[in-house]
C-alpha positions as CSV (number, residue, x, y, z in Angstrom):
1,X,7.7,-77.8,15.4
2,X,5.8,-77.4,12.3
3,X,4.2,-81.0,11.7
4,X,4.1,-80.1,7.6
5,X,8.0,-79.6,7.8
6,X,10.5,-82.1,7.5
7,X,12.2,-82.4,11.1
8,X,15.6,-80.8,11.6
9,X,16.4,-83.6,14.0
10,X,15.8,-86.0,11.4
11,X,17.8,-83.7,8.9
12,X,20.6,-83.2,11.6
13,X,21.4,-86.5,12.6
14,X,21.3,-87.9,9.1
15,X,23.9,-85.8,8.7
16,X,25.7,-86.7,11.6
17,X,25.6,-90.4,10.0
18,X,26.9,-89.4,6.4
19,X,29.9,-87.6,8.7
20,X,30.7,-90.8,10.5
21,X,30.2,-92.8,7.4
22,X,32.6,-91.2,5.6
23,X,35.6,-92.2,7.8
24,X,38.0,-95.3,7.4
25,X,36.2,-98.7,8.4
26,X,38.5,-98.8,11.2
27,X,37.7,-95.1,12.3
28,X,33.6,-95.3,12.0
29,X,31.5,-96.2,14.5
30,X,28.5,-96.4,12.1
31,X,28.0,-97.0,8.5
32,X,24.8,-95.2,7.0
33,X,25.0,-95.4,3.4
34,X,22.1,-94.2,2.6
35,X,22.2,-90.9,4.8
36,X,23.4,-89.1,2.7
37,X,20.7,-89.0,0.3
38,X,17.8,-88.2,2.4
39,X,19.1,-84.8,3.7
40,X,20.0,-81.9,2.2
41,X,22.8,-80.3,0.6
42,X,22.6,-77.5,3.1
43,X,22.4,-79.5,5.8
44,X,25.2,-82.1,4.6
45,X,27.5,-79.1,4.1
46,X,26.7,-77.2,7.6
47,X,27.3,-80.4,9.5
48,X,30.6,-80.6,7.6
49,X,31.6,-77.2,8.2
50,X,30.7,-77.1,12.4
51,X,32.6,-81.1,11.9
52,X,35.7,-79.4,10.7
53,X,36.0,-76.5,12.9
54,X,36.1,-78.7,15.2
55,X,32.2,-77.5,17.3
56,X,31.8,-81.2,17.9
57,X,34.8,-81.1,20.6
58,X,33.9,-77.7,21.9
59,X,30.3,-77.8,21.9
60,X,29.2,-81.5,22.4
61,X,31.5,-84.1,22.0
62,X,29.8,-86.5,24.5
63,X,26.5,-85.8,22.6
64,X,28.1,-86.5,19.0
65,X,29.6,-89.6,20.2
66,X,26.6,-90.7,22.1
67,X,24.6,-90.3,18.2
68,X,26.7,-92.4,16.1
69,X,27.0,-95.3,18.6
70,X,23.4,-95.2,19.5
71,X,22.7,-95.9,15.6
72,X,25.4,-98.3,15.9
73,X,24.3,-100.5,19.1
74,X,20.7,-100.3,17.3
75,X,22.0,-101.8,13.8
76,X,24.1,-105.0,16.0
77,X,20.8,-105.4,17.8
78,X,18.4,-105.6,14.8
79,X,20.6,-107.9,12.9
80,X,20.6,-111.0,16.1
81,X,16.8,-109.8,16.3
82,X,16.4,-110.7,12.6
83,X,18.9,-114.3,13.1
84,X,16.2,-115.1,15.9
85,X,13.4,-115.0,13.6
86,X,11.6,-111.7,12.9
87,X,8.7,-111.4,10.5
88,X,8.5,-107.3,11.0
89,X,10.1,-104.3,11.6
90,X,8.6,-101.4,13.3
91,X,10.3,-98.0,12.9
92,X,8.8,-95.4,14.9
93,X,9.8,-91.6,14.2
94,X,11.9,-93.2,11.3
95,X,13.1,-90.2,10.7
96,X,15.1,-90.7,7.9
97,X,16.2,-93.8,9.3
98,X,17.9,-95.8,6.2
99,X,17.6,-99.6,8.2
100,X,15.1,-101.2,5.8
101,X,17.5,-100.0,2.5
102,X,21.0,-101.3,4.0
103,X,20.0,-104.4,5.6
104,X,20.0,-106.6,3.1
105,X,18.9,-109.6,5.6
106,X,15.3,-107.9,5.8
107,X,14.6,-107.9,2.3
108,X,12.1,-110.7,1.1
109,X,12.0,-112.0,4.6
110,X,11.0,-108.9,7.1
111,X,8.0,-106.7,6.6
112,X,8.7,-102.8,7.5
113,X,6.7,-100.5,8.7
114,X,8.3,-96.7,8.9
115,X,6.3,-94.3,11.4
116,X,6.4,-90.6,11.6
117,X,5.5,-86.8,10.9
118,X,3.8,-86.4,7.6
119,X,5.9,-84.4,6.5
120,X,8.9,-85.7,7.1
121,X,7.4,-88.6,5.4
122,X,7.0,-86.9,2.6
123,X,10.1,-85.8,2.5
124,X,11.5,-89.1,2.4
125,X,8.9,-90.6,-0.3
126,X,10.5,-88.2,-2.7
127,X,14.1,-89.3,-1.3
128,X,13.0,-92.9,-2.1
129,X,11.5,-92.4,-5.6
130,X,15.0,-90.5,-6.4
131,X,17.0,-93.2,-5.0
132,X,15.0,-96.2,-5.8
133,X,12.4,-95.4,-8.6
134,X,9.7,-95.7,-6.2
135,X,9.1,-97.1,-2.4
136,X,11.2,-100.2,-2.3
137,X,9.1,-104.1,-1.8
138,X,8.6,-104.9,1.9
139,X,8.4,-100.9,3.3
140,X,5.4,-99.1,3.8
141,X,5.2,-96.0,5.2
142,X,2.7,-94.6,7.8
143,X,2.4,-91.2,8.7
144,X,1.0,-90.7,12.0
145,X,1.5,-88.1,15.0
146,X,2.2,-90.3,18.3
147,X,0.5,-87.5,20.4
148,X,-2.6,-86.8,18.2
149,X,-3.7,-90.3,16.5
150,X,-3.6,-94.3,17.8
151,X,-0.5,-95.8,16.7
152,X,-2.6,-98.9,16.3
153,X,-5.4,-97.8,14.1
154,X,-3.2,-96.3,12.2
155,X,-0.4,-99.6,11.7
156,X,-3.3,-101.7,11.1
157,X,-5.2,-99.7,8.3
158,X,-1.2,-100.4,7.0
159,X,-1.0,-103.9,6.8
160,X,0.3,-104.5,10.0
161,X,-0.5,-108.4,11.9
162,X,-0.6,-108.0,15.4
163,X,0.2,-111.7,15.8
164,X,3.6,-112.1,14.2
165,X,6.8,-111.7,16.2
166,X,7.6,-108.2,15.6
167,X,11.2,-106.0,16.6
168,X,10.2,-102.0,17.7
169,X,12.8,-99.1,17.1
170,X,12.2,-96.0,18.7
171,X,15.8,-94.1,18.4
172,X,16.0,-90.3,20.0
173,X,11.3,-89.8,20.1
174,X,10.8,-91.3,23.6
175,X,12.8,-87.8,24.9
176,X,9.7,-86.1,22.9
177,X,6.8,-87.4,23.6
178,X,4.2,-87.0,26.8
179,X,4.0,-90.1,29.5
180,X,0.4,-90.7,28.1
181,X,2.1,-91.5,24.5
182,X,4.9,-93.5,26.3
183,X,2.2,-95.4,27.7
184,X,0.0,-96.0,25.0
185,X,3.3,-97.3,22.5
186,X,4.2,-100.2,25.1
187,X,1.0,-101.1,25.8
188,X,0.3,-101.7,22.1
189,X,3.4,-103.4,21.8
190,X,2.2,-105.3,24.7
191,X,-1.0,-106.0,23.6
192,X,-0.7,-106.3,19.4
193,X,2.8,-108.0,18.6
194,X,3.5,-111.9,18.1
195,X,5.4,-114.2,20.9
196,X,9.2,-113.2,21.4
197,X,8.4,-109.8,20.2
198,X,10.9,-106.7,21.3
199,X,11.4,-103.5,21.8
200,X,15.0,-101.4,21.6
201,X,14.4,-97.4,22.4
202,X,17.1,-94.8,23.9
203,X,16.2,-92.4,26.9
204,X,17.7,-89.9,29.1
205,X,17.1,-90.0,32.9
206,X,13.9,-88.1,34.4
207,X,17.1,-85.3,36.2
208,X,17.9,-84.4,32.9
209,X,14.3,-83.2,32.0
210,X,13.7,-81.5,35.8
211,X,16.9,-79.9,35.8
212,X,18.6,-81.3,38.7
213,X,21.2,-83.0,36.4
214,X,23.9,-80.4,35.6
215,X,26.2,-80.9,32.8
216,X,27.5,-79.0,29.6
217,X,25.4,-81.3,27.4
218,X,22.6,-79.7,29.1
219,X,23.4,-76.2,27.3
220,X,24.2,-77.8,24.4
221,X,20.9,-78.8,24.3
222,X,19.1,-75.8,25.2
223,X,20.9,-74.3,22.4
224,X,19.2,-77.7,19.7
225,X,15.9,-76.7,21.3
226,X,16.5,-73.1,19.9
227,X,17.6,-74.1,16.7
228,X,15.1,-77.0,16.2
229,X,12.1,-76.7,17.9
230,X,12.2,-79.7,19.6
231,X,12.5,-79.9,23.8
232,X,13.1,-82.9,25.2
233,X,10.2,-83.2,27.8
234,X,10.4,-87.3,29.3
235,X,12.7,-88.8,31.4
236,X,12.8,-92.2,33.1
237,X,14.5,-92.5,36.3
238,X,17.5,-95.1,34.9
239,X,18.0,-96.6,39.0
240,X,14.7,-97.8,37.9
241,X,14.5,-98.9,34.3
242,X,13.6,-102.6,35.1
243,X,11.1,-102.0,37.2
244,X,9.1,-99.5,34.6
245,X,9.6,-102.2,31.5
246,X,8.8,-104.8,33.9
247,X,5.3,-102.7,35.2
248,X,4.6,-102.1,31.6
249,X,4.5,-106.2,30.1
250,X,8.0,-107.0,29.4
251,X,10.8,-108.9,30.4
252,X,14.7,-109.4,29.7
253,X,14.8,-105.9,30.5
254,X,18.5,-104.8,29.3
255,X,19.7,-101.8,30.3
256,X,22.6,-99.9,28.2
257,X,24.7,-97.4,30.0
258,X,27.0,-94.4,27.9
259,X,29.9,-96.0,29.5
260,X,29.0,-99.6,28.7
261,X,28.6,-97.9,25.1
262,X,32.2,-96.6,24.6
263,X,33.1,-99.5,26.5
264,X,32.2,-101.9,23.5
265,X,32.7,-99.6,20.6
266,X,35.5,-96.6,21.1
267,X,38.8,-99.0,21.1
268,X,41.8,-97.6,19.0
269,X,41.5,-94.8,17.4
270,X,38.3,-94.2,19.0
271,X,39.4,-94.4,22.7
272,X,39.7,-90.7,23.4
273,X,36.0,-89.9,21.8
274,X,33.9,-89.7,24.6
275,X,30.3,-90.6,24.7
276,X,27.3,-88.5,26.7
277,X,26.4,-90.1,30.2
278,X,22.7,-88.7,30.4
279,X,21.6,-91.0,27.9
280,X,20.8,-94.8,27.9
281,X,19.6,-97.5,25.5
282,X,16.9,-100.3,26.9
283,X,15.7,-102.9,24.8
284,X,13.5,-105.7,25.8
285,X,10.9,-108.5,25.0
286,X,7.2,-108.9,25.4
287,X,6.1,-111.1,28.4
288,X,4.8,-114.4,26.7
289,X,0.6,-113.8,26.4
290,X,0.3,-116.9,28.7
291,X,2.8,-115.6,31.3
Protein backbone atom coordinates (compact mmCIF):
# COMPACT_ATOMS: atom_id res chain seq x y z
CA UNK A 1 0.00 0.00 0.00
CA UNK A 2 0.88 3.47 -1.07
CA UNK A 3 1.82 5.23 2.34
CA UNK A 4 0.78 8.84 0.59
CA UNK A 5 -2.80 7.30 0.06
CA UNK A 6 -5.48 7.36 2.30
CA UNK A 7 -6.04 3.55 3.36
CA UNK A 8 -8.93 1.66 1.79
CA UNK A 9 -9.18 -0.29 5.05
CA UNK A 10 -9.69 2.82 6.88
CA UNK A 11 -12.09 4.03 4.01
CA UNK A 12 -13.93 0.52 4.06
CA UNK A 13 -14.69 0.02 7.43
CA UNK A 14 -15.78 3.58 8.07
CA UNK A 15 -18.20 2.73 5.84
CA UNK A 16 -19.09 -0.41 7.32
CA UNK A 17 -19.84 1.87 10.52
CA UNK A 18 -22.03 4.62 8.70
CA UNK A 19 -24.06 1.21 7.47
CA UNK A 20 -24.49 -0.11 10.89
CA UNK A 21 -25.20 3.37 12.21
CA UNK A 22 -27.87 3.95 10.18
CA UNK A 23 -30.17 1.16 11.58
CA UNK A 24 -32.88 1.36 14.47
CA UNK A 25 -31.19 1.73 17.97
CA UNK A 26 -32.49 -1.59 18.69
CA UNK A 27 -31.00 -3.09 15.34
CA UNK A 28 -27.27 -1.46 15.56
CA UNK A 29 -24.60 -2.95 17.03
CA UNK A 30 -22.45 0.25 16.82
CA UNK A 31 -23.22 3.84 16.56
CA UNK A 32 -20.46 5.89 14.63
CA UNK A 33 -21.77 9.18 14.01
CA UNK A 34 -19.14 10.63 12.69
CA UNK A 35 -18.22 7.89 9.98
CA UNK A 36 -19.88 9.11 7.72
CA UNK A 37 -18.05 12.17 7.18
CA UNK A 38 -14.57 10.97 6.95
CA UNK A 39 -15.07 8.62 3.92
CA UNK A 40 -16.06 9.22 0.66
CA UNK A 41 -19.10 9.42 -1.27
CA UNK A 42 -17.82 6.60 -3.47
CA UNK A 43 -17.07 4.60 -0.93
CA UNK A 44 -20.33 5.33 1.27
CA UNK A 45 -22.34 4.46 -1.81
CA UNK A 46 -20.35 1.09 -2.91
CA UNK A 47 -20.61 -0.23 0.71
CA UNK A 48 -24.36 0.53 0.33
CA UNK A 49 -24.78 -1.00 -2.82
CA UNK A 50 -22.64 -4.69 -2.02
CA UNK A 51 -25.04 -3.99 1.70
CA UNK A 52 -28.10 -4.23 -0.29
CA UNK A 53 -27.51 -6.89 -2.58
CA UNK A 54 -27.07 -8.66 0.05
CA UNK A 55 -22.61 -9.61 -0.55
CA UNK A 56 -22.45 -9.24 3.22
CA UNK A 57 -24.46 -12.74 3.66
CA UNK A 58 -22.87 -14.31 0.66
CA UNK A 59 -19.42 -13.18 0.84
CA UNK A 60 -18.58 -12.52 4.52
CA UNK A 61 -21.20 -12.40 6.94
CA UNK A 62 -19.03 -13.64 9.90
CA UNK A 63 -16.43 -11.01 8.85
CA UNK A 64 -19.10 -7.98 8.73
CA UNK A 65 -20.46 -8.99 11.92
CA UNK A 66 -17.11 -9.55 13.53
CA UNK A 67 -16.34 -5.38 12.28
CA UNK A 68 -19.17 -3.73 13.83
CA UNK A 69 -18.96 -5.49 17.23
CA UNK A 70 -15.31 -5.21 17.42
CA UNK A 71 -15.91 -1.28 17.25
CA UNK A 72 -18.57 -1.93 19.54
CA UNK A 73 -16.78 -4.10 22.48
CA UNK A 74 -13.91 -1.29 21.97
CA UNK A 75 -16.37 1.88 22.61
CA UNK A 76 -17.93 -0.18 26.19
CA UNK A 77 -14.33 -0.76 27.09
CA UNK A 78 -12.98 2.91 26.66
CA UNK A 79 -15.88 4.38 28.37
CA UNK A 80 -15.19 2.03 32.11
CA UNK A 81 -11.38 2.84 31.13
CA UNK A 82 -12.27 6.59 31.14
CA UNK A 83 -14.77 6.00 34.72
CA UNK A 84 -11.52 4.50 36.22
CA UNK A 85 -9.52 7.44 35.65
CA UNK A 86 -7.72 7.96 32.32
CA UNK A 87 -5.67 11.11 31.60
CA UNK A 88 -4.97 9.90 27.70
CA UNK A 89 -6.00 8.23 24.91
CA UNK A 90 -3.72 6.54 22.47
CA UNK A 91 -5.13 5.63 19.07
CA UNK A 92 -2.90 3.69 17.00
CA UNK A 93 -3.67 3.31 13.05
CA UNK A 94 -6.68 5.65 13.96
CA UNK A 95 -7.71 5.23 10.87
CA UNK A 96 -10.51 7.23 10.62
CA UNK A 97 -11.47 6.25 13.96
CA UNK A 98 -14.21 8.97 15.14
CA UNK A 99 -13.69 7.95 19.29
CA UNK A 100 -12.21 11.36 20.39
CA UNK A 101 -15.39 13.42 18.42
CA UNK A 102 -18.29 11.13 19.96
CA UNK A 103 -17.16 10.60 23.35
CA UNK A 104 -18.15 13.38 24.98
CA UNK A 105 -16.70 12.02 28.49
CA UNK A 106 -12.99 12.62 26.91
CA UNK A 107 -13.48 16.13 26.18
CA UNK A 108 -11.63 18.54 28.67
CA UNK A 109 -10.65 15.69 30.79
CA UNK A 110 -8.70 13.04 28.32
CA UNK A 111 -5.75 14.01 26.15
CA UNK A 112 -5.77 12.10 22.48
CA UNK A 113 -3.23 11.17 20.58
CA UNK A 114 -4.34 9.72 16.93
CA UNK A 115 -1.46 7.52 15.24
CA UNK A 116 -1.16 6.56 11.67
CA UNK A 117 -0.16 6.74 7.81
CA UNK A 118 0.49 10.28 6.74
CA UNK A 119 -1.68 10.16 4.44
CA UNK A 120 -4.41 8.95 5.80
CA UNK A 121 -3.80 11.62 8.20
CA UNK A 122 -4.12 14.01 6.01
CA UNK A 123 -6.93 12.84 4.79
CA UNK A 124 -8.65 13.17 7.95
CA UNK A 125 -7.15 16.78 8.87
CA UNK A 126 -9.13 18.02 6.01
CA UNK A 127 -12.28 15.81 7.24
CA UNK A 128 -11.84 17.57 10.63
CA UNK A 129 -11.37 21.21 9.41
CA UNK A 130 -14.84 20.49 7.25
CA UNK A 131 -16.55 19.06 10.17
CA UNK A 132 -15.12 21.09 13.01
CA UNK A 133 -13.44 24.35 11.58
CA UNK A 134 -10.15 23.01 12.49
CA UNK A 135 -8.64 20.00 14.74
CA UNK A 136 -10.91 19.85 17.74
CA UNK A 137 -9.08 20.91 21.68
CA UNK A 138 -7.52 17.73 23.30
CA UNK A 139 -6.59 15.72 19.69
CA UNK A 140 -3.43 15.79 18.19
CA UNK A 141 -2.52 13.94 15.44
CA UNK A 142 0.84 12.10 14.77
CA UNK A 143 1.70 10.67 11.66
CA UNK A 144 4.05 7.90 11.98
CA UNK A 145 4.71 4.47 10.07
CA UNK A 146 4.85 1.63 12.89
CA UNK A 147 7.42 -0.29 10.67
CA UNK A 148 9.74 2.49 9.61
CA UNK A 149 9.98 5.21 12.73
CA UNK A 150 9.88 4.76 16.89
CA UNK A 151 6.42 5.16 18.03
CA UNK A 152 7.97 6.77 20.99
CA UNK A 153 10.09 9.53 19.53
CA UNK A 154 7.52 10.27 17.59
CA UNK A 155 4.49 10.43 20.57
CA UNK A 156 6.83 12.39 22.58
CA UNK A 157 7.93 15.12 20.08
CA UNK A 158 3.68 15.20 20.39
CA UNK A 159 3.12 16.09 23.68
CA UNK A 160 2.84 12.82 25.00
CA UNK A 161 3.74 12.12 29.25
CA UNK A 162 4.91 8.87 29.63
CA UNK A 163 3.95 9.01 33.32
CA UNK A 164 0.24 9.40 33.23
CA UNK A 165 -2.16 6.52 33.17
CA UNK A 166 -2.71 6.03 29.59
CA UNK A 167 -5.71 3.57 27.62
CA UNK A 168 -3.96 2.06 23.99
CA UNK A 169 -6.31 1.17 20.94
CA UNK A 170 -4.96 -0.75 18.31
CA UNK A 171 -8.30 -1.97 16.25
CA UNK A 172 -7.64 -4.36 12.96
CA UNK A 173 -3.16 -3.04 12.65
CA UNK A 174 -1.74 -5.82 14.91
CA UNK A 175 -2.90 -8.38 11.70
CA UNK A 176 -0.42 -5.87 9.63
CA UNK A 177 2.40 -5.37 11.17
CA UNK A 178 5.95 -7.53 11.59
CA UNK A 179 6.63 -9.29 15.22
CA UNK A 180 9.52 -6.73 15.54
CA UNK A 181 6.79 -3.82 15.48
CA UNK A 182 4.49 -6.00 17.75
CA UNK A 183 7.26 -6.02 20.01
CA UNK A 184 8.43 -2.69 20.07
CA UNK A 185 4.48 -1.20 20.64
CA UNK A 186 4.09 -3.31 24.01
CA UNK A 187 7.25 -2.73 25.12
CA UNK A 188 6.73 0.99 24.92
CA UNK A 189 3.55 0.71 26.45
CA UNK A 190 5.39 -1.21 28.93
CA UNK A 191 8.01 0.96 29.51
CA UNK A 192 6.42 4.83 28.88
CA UNK A 193 2.75 4.82 30.21
CA UNK A 194 1.54 5.79 33.95
CA UNK A 195 0.32 3.12 36.76
CA UNK A 196 -3.00 1.20 35.81
CA UNK A 197 -2.29 1.91 32.20
CA UNK A 198 -3.99 -0.54 29.38
CA UNK A 199 -4.08 -1.82 26.32
CA UNK A 200 -7.25 -3.26 24.12
CA UNK A 201 -6.10 -4.61 20.49
CA UNK A 202 -7.91 -7.39 18.18
CA UNK A 203 -5.92 -10.34 16.55
CA UNK A 204 -6.45 -13.33 14.51
CA UNK A 205 -4.72 -16.70 15.53
CA UNK A 206 -1.09 -17.46 14.09
CA UNK A 207 -3.34 -20.72 11.66
CA UNK A 208 -4.94 -18.03 10.06
CA UNK A 209 -1.73 -16.36 8.73
CA UNK A 210 0.17 -19.98 7.96
CA UNK A 211 -2.73 -21.41 6.30
CA UNK A 212 -3.61 -24.30 8.34
CA UNK A 213 -6.93 -22.63 9.35
CA UNK A 214 -9.45 -23.29 6.58
CA UNK A 215 -12.55 -21.29 6.38
CA UNK A 216 -14.57 -19.15 3.73
CA UNK A 217 -13.50 -15.99 5.63
CA UNK A 218 -10.13 -17.04 4.51
CA UNK A 219 -11.09 -16.34 0.70
CA UNK A 220 -12.94 -13.55 1.51
CA UNK A 221 -9.88 -12.17 2.56
CA UNK A 222 -7.62 -13.09 -0.07
CA UNK A 223 -10.11 -11.33 -2.25
CA UNK A 224 -9.62 -7.66 0.48
CA UNK A 225 -5.88 -8.21 0.03
CA UNK A 226 -6.53 -7.92 -3.83
CA UNK A 227 -8.69 -5.07 -3.58
CA UNK A 228 -6.71 -3.24 -0.85
CA UNK A 229 -3.33 -3.93 -0.69
CA UNK A 230 -3.15 -4.91 2.61
CA UNK A 231 -2.20 -8.81 3.77
CA UNK A 232 -2.61 -9.74 6.94
CA UNK A 233 0.87 -11.17 7.97
CA UNK A 234 0.81 -11.76 12.24
CA UNK A 235 -0.89 -14.09 14.11
CA UNK A 236 -0.87 -15.04 17.86
CA UNK A 237 -1.53 -18.50 18.76
CA UNK A 238 -4.96 -17.62 20.92
CA UNK A 239 -4.37 -21.22 23.28
CA UNK A 240 -1.66 -18.91 24.25
CA UNK A 241 -2.68 -15.29 24.55
CA UNK A 242 -2.01 -15.02 28.33
CA UNK A 243 1.15 -16.31 28.36
CA UNK A 244 2.45 -13.80 25.37
CA UNK A 245 0.77 -10.56 27.26
CA UNK A 246 2.04 -11.91 30.38
CA UNK A 247 5.93 -12.49 28.69
CA UNK A 248 5.55 -8.98 27.29
CA UNK A 249 4.74 -6.78 30.99
CA UNK A 250 1.20 -7.09 31.54
CA UNK A 251 -1.30 -8.53 33.54
CA UNK A 252 -5.29 -8.97 33.76
CA UNK A 253 -4.81 -10.51 30.53
CA UNK A 254 -8.63 -10.76 29.06
CA UNK A 255 -9.18 -12.68 26.36
CA UNK A 256 -12.40 -12.02 23.96
CA UNK A 257 -13.57 -14.96 21.86
CA UNK A 258 -16.05 -14.27 18.46
CA UNK A 259 -18.46 -16.32 20.25
CA UNK A 260 -18.19 -14.65 23.58
CA UNK A 261 -18.74 -11.50 21.18
CA UNK A 262 -22.19 -12.46 19.68
CA UNK A 263 -22.79 -13.91 22.93
CA UNK A 264 -23.11 -10.34 24.61
CA UNK A 265 -24.23 -8.27 21.70
CA UNK A 266 -26.43 -10.29 18.87
CA UNK A 267 -29.75 -10.77 21.09
CA UNK A 268 -33.14 -10.14 19.19
CA UNK A 269 -33.05 -9.15 16.05
CA UNK A 270 -29.53 -9.69 15.97
CA UNK A 271 -29.42 -13.41 16.89
CA UNK A 272 -29.12 -14.94 13.52
CA UNK A 273 -26.00 -12.45 12.47
CA UNK A 274 -23.16 -14.41 12.93
CA UNK A 275 -19.86 -13.15 13.86
CA UNK A 276 -16.21 -14.44 12.43
CA UNK A 277 -14.44 -17.09 14.71
CA UNK A 278 -10.70 -16.45 13.56
CA UNK A 279 -10.62 -13.26 15.27
CA UNK A 280 -10.25 -12.26 18.98
CA UNK A 281 -10.05 -9.11 21.16
CA UNK A 282 -7.40 -8.98 24.26
CA UNK A 283 -7.17 -6.10 26.32
CA UNK A 284 -4.97 -5.80 29.30
CA UNK A 285 -3.07 -3.65 31.99
CA UNK A 286 0.50 -2.77 32.47
CA UNK A 287 2.24 -4.71 35.39
CA UNK A 288 2.70 -2.03 38.23
CA UNK A 289 6.61 -0.57 37.65
CA UNK A 290 7.28 -1.92 41.27
CA UNK A 291 5.85 -5.46 40.44
Amino acid sequence: MDKSQSSTSASGIAALRAYESRKPEGERICNDTYARHFISTWMYHLVNFFMRLGWDKIKGPDVVGYLVVRCRYMDDYLESCIKDGIKQLVILGAGYDSRAYRFEQLKGRVKVFEVDLPGTQEIKRKKLVNVFGGIPDGVVLVPVDFNTQKLDERLKESGYDGSLKTLFIMEGVVFYLTPEAVDGTLAFIVGHSGNGSSVIFDYTDKAVVDGTYKRSEISSMRRYKAFSGEEIVYGIDSSTIKEFMEGRGFDHVVNVTGDDLHRMYFKGANEKRQVAPIYSIVHATVRPKNG
